[in-house]
N, C-alpha and C positions, 0 to 999 in steps of 0.2 A: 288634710283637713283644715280648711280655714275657720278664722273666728274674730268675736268681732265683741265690744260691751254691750249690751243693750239694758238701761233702769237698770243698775246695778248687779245683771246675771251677765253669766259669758255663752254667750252664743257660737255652737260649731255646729259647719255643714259641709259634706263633700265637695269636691266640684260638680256642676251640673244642677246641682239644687239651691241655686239662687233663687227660683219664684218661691220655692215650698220655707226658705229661710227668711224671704221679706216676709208671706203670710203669720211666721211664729215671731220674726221682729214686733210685728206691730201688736199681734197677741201677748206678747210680754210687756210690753209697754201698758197696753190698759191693763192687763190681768193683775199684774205689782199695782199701779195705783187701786183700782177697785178693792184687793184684800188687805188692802192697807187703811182706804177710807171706809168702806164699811163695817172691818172686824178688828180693827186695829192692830194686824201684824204685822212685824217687820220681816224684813228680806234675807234666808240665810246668809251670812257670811261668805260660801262659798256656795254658791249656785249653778248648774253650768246644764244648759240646754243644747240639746240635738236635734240636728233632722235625722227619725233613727229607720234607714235604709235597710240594716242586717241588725240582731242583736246580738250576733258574736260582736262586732264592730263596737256598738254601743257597750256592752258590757266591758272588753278591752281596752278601748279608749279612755272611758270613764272613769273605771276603778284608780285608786293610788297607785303607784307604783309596789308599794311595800305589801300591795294585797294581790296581784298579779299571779306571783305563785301559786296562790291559796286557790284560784280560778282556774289554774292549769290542773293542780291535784281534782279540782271536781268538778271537772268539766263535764264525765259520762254523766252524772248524777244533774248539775248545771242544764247541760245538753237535751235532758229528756224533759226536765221542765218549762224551760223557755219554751222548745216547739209547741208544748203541748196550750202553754200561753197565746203564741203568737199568731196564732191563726183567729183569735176573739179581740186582743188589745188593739186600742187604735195608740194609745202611749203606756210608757212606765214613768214611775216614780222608784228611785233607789237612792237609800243611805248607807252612804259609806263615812260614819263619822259624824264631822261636823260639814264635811262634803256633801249636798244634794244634789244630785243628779236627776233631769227629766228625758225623756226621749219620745219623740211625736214623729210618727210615721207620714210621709208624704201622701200626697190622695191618689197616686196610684195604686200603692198598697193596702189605702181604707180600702179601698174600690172594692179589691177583694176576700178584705177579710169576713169572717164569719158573723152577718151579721142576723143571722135567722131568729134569734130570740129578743134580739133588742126592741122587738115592733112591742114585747107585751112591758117595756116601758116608756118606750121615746114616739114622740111624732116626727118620723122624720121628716120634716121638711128645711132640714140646715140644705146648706146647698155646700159643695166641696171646703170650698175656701171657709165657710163656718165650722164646718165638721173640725178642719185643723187648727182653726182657733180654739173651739171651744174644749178642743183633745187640752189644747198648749194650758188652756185655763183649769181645766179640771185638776190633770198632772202638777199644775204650780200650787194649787191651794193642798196638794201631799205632801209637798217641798216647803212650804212655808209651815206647815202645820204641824213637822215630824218631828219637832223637839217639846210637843206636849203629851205626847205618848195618849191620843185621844183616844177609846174605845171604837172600834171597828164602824157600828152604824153611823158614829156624827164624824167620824172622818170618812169616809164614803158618802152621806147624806150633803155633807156640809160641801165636799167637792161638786158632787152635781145638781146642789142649789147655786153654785159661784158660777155654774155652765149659764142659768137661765139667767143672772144678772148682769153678764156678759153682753150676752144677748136682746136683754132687756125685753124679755115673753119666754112664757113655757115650752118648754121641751117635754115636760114629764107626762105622759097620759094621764088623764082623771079616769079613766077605766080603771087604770093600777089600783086605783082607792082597795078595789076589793082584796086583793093581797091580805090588808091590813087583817081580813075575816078570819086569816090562819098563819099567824105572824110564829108560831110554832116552829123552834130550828135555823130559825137564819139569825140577822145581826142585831136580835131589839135588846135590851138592855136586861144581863141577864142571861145571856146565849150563847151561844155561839162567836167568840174571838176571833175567827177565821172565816175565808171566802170561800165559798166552795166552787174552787177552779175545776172538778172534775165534773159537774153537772150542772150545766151552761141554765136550766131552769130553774134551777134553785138559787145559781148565783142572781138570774134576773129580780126571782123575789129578794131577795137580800138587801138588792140597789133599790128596788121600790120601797121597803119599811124603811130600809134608812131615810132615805129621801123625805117622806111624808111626816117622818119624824123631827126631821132636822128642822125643815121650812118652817112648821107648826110652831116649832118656839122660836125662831128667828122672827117670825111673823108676829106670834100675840106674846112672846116676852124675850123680845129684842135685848133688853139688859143684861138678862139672865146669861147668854148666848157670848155675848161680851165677855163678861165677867167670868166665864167659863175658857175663854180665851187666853185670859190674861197672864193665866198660872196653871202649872204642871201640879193635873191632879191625881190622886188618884181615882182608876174606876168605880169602885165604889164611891166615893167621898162624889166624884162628878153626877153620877145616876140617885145618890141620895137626894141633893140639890135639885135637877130637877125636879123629882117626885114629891119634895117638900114645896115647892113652885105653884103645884099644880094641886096642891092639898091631898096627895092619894099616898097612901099605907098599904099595907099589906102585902099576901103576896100575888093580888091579882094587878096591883098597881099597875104595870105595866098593859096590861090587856087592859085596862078604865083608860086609861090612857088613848091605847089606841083606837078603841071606842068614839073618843073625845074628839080626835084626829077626823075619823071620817065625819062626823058628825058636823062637826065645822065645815069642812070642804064641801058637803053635801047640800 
């Protein structure tokens, strides 16, 4: 496994995957500056990026030495979840620690993976070498983000608004708007802590409220978003704040909200 610094993360790639390590080179190069000058974070401590070919390999690699055991005793239990993962993820994000680890698959392996439900949020029109940047980008903004202990929606939302500023244009369908009409069960604030990795539709709605949620105040209260950034909240104390933001009570707050959302975008 070679490796190399890249903007203050360490870069490893097998042999043979030099093109798909220069594409995540130069993707961690902007992706560290851009979540740096737009939201003001800094760079874990220990950061370290793959090109990730197998996830036995990335898992193993990755992990500390002193957790390695811990991966062998639960591997069968390990083993059944990653598969069941890797046929949807084009990257991971994993903490071990104060260790962040990302892993961004090559585009041979996008090529194939599962992408049949992504159409009811992304347009895709990335082209290969985008897809794995903006994989590299999403994945970092999990990495840079995982010692504030965010709530589910704006740590998923907030990663793939960092995709289209990457980019610099949308990714997200404006079809998705309608999601918002039955935000019931997935990550809106209030919900659901968890992805639901067994039912690839439901996970799509999930990444759409987040999303439309996220952009909405990064867009019309940029400060708020900041400042939300800056210090480990709790979820409550985070979701009170915006709700006081936006002047909404009760307990439909959330649904006036997302109301608000399409409402704007519309």
């Amino acid at each position: 496994m070679k490796s190399e610094d890249v903007a203050g993360l360490t870069l490893y790639y097998p042999t043979g995957e030099e093109e798909t390590a220069g594409l995540i080179r130069a993707a961690c190069e902007k992706s560290v500056n851009l979540i740096q000058t737009r939201w003001g974070l800094a760079a874990p401590p220990d950061c370290r990026v793959y090109v990730m070919t197998s996830w036995r390999q990335f898992l193993f690699h990755s992990a500390p030495w002193y957790l390695k055991p811990y991966l062998v005793a639960v591997y069968p239990f390990l083993a059944l979840k990653a598969a069941s993962i890797w046929r949807y993820a084009g990257g991971w994000a994993i903490r071990y620690g104060r260790r962040q680890v990302v892993g961004i698959k090559p585009a041979r392996l996008l090529k194939i993976s599962d992408r049949r439900y992504a159409e009811h949020l992304l347009i895709e029109d990335r082209t290969e070498e985008e897809r794995i940047q903006t994989v590299a980008c999403h994945e970092l903004t999990h990495a840079f983000t995982a010692h504030l202990k965010l709530p589910a929606w704006l740590r998923e939302g907030l990663a793939t608004l960092a995709m289209e500023h990457y980019l610099g244009r949308r990714i997200v369908s404006r079809e998705s708007l309608d999601t918002l009409n039955d935000p019931v069960g997935v990550l809106m604030p209030g919900g659901s802590e968890k992805l639901n990795m067994k039912d690839p539709r439901a996970l799509v709605r999930q990444y759409v409220v987040s999303y439309w949620l996220t952009r909405h105040i990064d867009e019309t209260k940029p400060e708020l978003l900041n400042w939300i950034l800056t210090d480990r909240l709790s979820r409550q104390e985070l979701e009170m704040m915006v709700t006081s933001e936006y002047g909404k009570t009760g307990d439909r707050c959330w649904d006036e909200i997302a109301l608000e959302v399409q409402s704007h975008y519309r």
